[in-house]
GURO-755083 format. One record per residue: residue number from 0; z negated, y, x negated of N, C-alpha, C in turn. Coordinates in pm, whole numbers. Layout:
<rec papa="NUM" n_Z="Z" n_Y="Y" n_X="X" ca_Z="Z" ca_Y="Y" ca_X="X" c_Z="Z" c_Y="Y" c_X="X"/>
...
END
This chain:
<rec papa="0" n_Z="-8739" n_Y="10868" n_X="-13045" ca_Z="-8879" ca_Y="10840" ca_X="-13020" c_Z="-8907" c_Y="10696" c_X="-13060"/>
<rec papa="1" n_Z="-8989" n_Y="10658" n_X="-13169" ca_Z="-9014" ca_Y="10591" ca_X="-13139" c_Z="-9100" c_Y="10480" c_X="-13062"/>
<rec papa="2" n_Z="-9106" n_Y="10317" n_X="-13072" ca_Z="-9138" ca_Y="10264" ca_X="-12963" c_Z="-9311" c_Y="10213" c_X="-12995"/>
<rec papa="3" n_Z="-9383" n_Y="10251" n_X="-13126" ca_Z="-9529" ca_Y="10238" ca_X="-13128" c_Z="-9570" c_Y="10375" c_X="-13062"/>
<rec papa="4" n_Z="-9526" n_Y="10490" n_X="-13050" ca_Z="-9574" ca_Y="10594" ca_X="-12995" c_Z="-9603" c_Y="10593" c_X="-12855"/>
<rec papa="5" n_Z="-9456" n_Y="10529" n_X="-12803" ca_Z="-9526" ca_Y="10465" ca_X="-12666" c_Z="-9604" c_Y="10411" c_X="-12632"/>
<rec papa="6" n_Z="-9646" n_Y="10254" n_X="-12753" ca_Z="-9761" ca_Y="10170" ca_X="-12721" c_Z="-9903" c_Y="10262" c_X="-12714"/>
<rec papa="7" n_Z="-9929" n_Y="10328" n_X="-12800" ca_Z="-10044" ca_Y="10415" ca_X="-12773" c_Z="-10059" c_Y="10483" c_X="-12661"/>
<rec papa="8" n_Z="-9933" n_Y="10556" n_X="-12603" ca_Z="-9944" ca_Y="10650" ca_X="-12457" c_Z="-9977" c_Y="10485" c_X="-12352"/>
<rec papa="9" n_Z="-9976" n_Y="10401" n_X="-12381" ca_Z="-9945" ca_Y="10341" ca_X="-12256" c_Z="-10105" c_Y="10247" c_X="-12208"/>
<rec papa="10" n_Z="-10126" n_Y="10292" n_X="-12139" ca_Z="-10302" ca_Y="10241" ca_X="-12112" c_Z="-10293" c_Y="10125" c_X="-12066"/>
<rec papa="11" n_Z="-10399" n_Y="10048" n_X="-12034" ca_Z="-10379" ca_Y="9920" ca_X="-12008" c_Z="-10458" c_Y="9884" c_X="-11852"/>
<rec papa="12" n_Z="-10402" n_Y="9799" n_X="-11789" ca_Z="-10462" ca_Y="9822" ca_X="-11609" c_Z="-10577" c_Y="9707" c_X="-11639"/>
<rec papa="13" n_Z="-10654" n_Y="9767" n_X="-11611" ca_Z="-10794" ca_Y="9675" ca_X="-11559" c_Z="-10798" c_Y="9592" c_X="-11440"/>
<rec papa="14" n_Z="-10898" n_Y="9488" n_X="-11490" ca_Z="-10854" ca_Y="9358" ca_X="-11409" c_Z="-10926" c_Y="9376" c_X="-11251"/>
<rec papa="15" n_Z="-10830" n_Y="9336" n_X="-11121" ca_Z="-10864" ca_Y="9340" ca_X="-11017" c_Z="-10825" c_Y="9243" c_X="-10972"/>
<rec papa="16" n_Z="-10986" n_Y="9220" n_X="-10894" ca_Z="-10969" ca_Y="9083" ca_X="-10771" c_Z="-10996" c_Y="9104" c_X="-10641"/>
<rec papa="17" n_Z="-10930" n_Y="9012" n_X="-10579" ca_Z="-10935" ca_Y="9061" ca_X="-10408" c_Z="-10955" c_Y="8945" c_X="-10366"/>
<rec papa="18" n_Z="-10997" n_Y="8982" n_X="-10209" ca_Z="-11007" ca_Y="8864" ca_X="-10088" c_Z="-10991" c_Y="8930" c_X="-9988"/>
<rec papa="19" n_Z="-10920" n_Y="8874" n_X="-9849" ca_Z="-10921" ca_Y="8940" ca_X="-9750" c_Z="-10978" c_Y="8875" c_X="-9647"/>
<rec papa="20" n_Z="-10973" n_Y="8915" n_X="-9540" ca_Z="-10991" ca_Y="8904" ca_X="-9386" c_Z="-10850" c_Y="8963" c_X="-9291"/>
<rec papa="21" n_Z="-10847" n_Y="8887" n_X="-9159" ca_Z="-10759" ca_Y="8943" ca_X="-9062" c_Z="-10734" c_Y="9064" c_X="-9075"/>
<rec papa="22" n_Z="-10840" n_Y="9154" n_X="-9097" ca_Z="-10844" ca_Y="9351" ca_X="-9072" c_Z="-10869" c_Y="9430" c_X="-9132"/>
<rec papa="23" n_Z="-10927" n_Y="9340" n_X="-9275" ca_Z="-10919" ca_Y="9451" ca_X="-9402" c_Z="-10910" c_Y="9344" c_X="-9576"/>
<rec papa="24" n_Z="-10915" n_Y="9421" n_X="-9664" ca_Z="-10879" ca_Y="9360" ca_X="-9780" c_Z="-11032" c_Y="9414" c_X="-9881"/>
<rec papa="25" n_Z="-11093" n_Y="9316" n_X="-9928" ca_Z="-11188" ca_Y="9329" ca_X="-10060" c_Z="-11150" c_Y="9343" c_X="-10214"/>
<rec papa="26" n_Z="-11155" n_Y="9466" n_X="-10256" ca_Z="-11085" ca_Y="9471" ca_X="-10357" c_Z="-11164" c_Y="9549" c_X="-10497"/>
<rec papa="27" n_Z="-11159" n_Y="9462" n_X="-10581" ca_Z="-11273" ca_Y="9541" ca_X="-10664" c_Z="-11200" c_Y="9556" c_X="-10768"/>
<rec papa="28" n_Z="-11185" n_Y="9675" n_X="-10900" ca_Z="-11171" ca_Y="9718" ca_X="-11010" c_Z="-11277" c_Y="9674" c_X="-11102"/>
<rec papa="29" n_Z="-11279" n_Y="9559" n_X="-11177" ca_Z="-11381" ca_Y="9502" ca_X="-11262" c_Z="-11372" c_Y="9587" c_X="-11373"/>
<rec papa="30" n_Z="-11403" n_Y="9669" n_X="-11420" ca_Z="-11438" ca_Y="9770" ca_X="-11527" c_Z="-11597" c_Y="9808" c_X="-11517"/>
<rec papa="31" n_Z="-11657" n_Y="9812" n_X="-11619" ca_Z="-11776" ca_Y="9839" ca_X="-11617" c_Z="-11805" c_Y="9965" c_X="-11626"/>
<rec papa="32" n_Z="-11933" n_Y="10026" n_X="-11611" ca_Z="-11947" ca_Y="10111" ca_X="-11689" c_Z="-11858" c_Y="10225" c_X="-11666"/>
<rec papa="33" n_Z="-11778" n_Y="10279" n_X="-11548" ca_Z="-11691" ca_Y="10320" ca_X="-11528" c_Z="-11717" c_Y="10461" c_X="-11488"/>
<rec papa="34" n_Z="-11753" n_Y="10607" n_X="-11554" ca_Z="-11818" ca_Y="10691" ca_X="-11489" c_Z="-11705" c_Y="10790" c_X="-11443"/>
<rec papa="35" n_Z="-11675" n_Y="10850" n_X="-11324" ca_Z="-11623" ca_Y="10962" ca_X="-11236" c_Z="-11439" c_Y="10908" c_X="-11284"/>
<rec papa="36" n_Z="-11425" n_Y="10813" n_X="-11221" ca_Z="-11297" ca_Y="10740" ca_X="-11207" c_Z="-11171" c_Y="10858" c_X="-11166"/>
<rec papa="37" n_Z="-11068" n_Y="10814" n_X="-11170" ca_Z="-10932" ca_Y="10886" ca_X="-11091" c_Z="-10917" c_Y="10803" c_X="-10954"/>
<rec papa="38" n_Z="-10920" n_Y="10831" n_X="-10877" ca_Z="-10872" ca_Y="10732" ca_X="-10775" c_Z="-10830" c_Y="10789" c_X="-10657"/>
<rec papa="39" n_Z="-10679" n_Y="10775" n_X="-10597" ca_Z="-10587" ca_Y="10802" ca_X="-10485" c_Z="-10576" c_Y="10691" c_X="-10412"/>
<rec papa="40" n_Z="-10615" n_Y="10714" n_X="-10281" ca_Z="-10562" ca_Y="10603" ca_X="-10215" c_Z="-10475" c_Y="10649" c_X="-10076"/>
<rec papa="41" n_Z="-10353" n_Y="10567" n_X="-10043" ca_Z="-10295" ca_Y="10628" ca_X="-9993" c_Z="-10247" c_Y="10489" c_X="-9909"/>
<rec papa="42" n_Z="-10132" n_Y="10522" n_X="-9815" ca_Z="-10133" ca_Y="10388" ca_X="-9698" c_Z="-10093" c_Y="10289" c_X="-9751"/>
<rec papa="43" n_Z="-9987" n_Y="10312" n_X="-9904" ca_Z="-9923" ca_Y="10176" ca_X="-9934" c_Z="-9979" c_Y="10148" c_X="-10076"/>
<rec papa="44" n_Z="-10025" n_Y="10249" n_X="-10114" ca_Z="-10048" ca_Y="10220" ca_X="-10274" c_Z="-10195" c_Y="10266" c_X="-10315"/>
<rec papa="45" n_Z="-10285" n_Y="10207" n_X="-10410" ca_Z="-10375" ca_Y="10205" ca_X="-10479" c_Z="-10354" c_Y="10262" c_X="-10630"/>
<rec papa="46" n_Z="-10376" n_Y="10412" n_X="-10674" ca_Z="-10396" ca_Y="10445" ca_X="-10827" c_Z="-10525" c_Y="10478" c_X="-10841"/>
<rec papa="47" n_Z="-10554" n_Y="10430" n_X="-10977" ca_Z="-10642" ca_Y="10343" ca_X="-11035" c_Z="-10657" c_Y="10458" c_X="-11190"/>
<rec papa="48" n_Z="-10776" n_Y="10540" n_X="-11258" ca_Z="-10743" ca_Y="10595" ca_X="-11401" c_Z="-10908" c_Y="10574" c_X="-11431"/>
<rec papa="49" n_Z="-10929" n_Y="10543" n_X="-11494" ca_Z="-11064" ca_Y="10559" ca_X="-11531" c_Z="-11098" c_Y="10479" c_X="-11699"/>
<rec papa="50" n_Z="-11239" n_Y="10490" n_X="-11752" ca_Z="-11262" ca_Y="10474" ca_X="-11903" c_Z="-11419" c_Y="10400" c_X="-11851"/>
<rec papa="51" n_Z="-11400" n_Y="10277" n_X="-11937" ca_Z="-11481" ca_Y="10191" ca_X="-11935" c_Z="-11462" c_Y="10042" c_X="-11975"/>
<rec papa="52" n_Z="-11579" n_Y="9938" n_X="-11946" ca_Z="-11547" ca_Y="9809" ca_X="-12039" c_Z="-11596" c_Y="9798" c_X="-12127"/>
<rec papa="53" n_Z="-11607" n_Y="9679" n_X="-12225" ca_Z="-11695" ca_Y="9686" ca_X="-12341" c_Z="-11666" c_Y="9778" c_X="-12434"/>
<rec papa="54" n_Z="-11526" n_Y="9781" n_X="-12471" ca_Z="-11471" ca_Y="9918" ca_X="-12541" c_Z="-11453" c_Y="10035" c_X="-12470"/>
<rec papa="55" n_Z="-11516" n_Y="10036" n_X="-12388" ca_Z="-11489" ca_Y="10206" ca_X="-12326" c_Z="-11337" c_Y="10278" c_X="-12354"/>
<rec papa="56" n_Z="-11252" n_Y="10177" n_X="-12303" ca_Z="-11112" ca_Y="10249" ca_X="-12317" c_Z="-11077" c_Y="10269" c_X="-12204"/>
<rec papa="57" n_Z="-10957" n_Y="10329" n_X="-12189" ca_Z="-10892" ca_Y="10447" ca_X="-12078" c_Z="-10810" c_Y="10270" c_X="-11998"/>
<rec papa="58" n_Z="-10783" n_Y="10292" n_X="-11886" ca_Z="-10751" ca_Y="10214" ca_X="-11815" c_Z="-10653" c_Y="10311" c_X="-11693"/>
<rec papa="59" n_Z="-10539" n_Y="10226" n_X="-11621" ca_Z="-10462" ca_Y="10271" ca_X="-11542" c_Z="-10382" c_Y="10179" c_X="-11462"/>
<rec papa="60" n_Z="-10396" n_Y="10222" n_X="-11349" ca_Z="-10318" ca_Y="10121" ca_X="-11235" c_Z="-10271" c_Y="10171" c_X="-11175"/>
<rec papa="61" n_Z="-10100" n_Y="10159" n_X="-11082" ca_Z="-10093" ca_Y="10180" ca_X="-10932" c_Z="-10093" c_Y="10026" c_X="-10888"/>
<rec papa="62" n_Z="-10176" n_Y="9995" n_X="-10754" ca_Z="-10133" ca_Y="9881" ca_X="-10712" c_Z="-10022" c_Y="9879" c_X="-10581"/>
<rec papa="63" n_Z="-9907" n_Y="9833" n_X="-10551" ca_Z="-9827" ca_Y="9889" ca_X="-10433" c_Z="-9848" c_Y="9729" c_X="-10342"/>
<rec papa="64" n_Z="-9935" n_Y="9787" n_X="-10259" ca_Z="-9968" ca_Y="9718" ca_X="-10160" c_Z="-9840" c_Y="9628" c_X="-10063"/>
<rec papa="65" n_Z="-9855" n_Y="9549" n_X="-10040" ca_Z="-9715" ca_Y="9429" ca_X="-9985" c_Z="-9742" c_Y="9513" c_X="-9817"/>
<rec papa="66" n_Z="-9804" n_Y="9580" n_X="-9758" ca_Z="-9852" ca_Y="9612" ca_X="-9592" c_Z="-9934" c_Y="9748" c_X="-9609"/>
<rec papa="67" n_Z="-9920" n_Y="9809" n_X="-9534" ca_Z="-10007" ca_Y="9941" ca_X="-9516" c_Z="-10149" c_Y="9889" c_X="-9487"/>
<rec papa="68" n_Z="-10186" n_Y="10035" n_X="-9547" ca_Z="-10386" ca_Y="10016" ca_X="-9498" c_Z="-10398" c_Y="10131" c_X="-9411"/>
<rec papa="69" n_Z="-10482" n_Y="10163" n_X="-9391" ca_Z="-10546" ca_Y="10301" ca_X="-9359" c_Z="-10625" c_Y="10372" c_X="-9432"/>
<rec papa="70" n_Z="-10595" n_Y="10509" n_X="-9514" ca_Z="-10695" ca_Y="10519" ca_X="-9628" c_Z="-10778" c_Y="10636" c_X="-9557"/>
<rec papa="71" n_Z="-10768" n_Y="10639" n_X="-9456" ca_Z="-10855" ca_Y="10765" ca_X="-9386" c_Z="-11021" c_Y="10652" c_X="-9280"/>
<rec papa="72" n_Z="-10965" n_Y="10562" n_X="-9302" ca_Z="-11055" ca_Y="10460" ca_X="-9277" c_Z="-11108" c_Y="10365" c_X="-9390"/>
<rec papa="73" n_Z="-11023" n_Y="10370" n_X="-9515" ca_Z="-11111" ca_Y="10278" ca_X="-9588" c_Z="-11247" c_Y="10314" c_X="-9673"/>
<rec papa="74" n_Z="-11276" n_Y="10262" n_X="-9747" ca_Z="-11375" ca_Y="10333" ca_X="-9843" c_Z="-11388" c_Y="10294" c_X="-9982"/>
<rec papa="75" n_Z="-11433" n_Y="10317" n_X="-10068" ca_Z="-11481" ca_Y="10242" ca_X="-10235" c_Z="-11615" c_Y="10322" c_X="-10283"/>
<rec papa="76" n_Z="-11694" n_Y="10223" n_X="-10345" ca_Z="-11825" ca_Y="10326" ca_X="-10424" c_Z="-11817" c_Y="10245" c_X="-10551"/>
<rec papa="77" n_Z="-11801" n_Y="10361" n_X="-10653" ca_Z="-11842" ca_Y="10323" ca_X="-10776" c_Z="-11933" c_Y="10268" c_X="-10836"/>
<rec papa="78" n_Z="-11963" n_Y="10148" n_X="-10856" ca_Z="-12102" ca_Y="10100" ca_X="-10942" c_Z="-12075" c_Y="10081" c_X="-11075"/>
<rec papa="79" n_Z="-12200" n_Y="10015" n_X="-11120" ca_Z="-12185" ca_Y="9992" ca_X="-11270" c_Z="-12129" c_Y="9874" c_X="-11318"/>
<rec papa="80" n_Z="-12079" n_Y="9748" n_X="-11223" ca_Z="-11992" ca_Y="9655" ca_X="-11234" c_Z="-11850" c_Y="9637" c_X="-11214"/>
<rec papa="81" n_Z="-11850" n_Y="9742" n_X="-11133" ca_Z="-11671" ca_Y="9833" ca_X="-11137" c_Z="-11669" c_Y="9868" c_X="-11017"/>
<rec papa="82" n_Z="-11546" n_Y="9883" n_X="-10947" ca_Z="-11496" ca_Y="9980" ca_X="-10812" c_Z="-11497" c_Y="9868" c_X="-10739"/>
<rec papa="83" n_Z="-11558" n_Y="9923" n_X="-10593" ca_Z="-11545" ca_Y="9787" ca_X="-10513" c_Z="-11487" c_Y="9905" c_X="-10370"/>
<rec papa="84" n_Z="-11390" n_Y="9851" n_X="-10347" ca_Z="-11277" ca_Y="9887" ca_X="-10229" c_Z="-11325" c_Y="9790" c_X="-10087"/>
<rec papa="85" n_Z="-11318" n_Y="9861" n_X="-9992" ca_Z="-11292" ca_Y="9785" ca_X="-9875" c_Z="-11221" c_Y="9865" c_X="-9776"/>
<rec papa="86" n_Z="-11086" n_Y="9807" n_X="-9784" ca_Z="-10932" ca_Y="9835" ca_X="-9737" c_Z="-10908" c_Y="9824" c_X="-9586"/>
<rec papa="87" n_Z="-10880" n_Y="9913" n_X="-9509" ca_Z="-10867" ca_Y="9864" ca_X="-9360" c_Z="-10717" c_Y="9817" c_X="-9372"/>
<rec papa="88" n_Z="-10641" n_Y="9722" n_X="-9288" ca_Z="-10510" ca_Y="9730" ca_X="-9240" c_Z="-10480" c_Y="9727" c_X="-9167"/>
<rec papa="89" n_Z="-10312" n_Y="9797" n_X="-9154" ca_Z="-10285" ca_Y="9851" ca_X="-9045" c_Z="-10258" c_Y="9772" c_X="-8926"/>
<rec papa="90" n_Z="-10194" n_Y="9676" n_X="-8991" ca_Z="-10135" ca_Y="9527" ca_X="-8927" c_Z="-10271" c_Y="9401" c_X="-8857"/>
<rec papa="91" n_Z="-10366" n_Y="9402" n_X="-8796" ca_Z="-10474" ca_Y="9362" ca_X="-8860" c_Z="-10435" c_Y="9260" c_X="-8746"/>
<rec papa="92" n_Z="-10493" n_Y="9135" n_X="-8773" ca_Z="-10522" ca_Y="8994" ca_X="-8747" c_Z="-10401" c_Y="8886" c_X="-8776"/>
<rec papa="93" n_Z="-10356" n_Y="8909" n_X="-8916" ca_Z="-10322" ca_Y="8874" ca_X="-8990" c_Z="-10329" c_Y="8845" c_X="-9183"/>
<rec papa="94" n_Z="-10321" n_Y="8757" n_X="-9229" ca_Z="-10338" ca_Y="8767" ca_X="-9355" c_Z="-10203" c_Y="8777" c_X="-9452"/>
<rec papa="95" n_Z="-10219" n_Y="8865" n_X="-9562" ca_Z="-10129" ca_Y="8858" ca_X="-9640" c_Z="-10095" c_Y="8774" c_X="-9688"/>
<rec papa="96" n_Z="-9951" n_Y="8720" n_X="-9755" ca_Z="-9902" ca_Y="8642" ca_X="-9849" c_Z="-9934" c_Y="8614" c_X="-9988"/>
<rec papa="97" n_Z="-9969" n_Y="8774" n_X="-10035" ca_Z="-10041" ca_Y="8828" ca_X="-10199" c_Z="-10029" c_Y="8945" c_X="-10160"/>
<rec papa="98" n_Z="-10105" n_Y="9020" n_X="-10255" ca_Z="-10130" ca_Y="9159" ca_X="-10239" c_Z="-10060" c_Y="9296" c_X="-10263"/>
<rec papa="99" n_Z="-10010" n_Y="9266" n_X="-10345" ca_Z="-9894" ca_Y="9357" ca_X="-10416" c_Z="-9734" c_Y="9323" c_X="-10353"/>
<rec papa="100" n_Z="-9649" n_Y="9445" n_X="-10312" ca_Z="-9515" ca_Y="9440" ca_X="-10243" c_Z="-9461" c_Y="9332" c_X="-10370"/>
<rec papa="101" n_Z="-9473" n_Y="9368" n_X="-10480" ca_Z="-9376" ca_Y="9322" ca_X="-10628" c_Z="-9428" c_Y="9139" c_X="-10634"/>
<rec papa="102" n_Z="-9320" n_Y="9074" n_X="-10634" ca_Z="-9336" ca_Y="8918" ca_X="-10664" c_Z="-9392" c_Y="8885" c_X="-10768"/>
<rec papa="103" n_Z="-9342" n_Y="8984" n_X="-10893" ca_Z="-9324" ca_Y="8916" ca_X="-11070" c_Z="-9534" c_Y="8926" c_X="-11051"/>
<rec papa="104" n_Z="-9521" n_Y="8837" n_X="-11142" ca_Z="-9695" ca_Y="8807" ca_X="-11190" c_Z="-9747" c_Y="8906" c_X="-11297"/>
<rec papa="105" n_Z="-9821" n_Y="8951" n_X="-11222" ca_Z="-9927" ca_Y="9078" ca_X="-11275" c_Z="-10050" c_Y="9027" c_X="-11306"/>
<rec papa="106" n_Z="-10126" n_Y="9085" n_X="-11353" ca_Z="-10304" ca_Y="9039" ca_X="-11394" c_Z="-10375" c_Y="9121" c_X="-11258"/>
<rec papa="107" n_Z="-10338" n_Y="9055" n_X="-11182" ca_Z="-10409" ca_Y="9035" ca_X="-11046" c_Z="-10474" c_Y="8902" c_X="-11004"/>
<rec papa="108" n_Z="-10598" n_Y="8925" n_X="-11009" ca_Z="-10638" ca_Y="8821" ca_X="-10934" c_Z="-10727" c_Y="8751" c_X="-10854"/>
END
């Protein structure tokens, strides 16, 4: 196999920024234009599939959260400036360190 065939299968994660509070996390998917997204959310992890941006290309994320949320309590609504998340956690009156379990530097920000 070769390794440009991969580069094509391999989508590219759209840029996300966050802020938190003691009891929940603000988290938005900056993609524009983003119509009827993929999106799982689950206690530790955030996946992310959707098509949009100035080039209207395919986009893909998991984010693995550093702390559990509650996704039966959180929520997100799609607009036309991208996904905007508001994350309950489980742990609450505390703030995270960074957002993601993984140290190495991601295009999070």
């Amino acid at each position: 196999m070769s390794t440009s065939v991969n580069n094509q299968n391999e989508l590219l994660p759209p840029p996300v920024l966050w802020a938190q509070r003691k009891h929940l996390l603000y988290l938005m998917i900056a993609l524009e234009d983003c119509k009827s997204p993929t999106i799982k959310l689950e206690n530790d992890k955030l996946y992310f599939r959707g098509k949009g941006g100035v080039e209207n290309k395919e986009h893909e994320v998991t984010l693995k959260f550093l702390e559990e949320i509650k996704p039966e309590e959180s929520k997100y609504a799609v607009r036309g400036r991208g996904i905007e998340f508001i994350l309950i956690k489980v742990k609450e009156g505390r703030y995270w360190s960074r957002l993601l379990k993984d140290e190495k530097k991601v295009s999070v920000t």
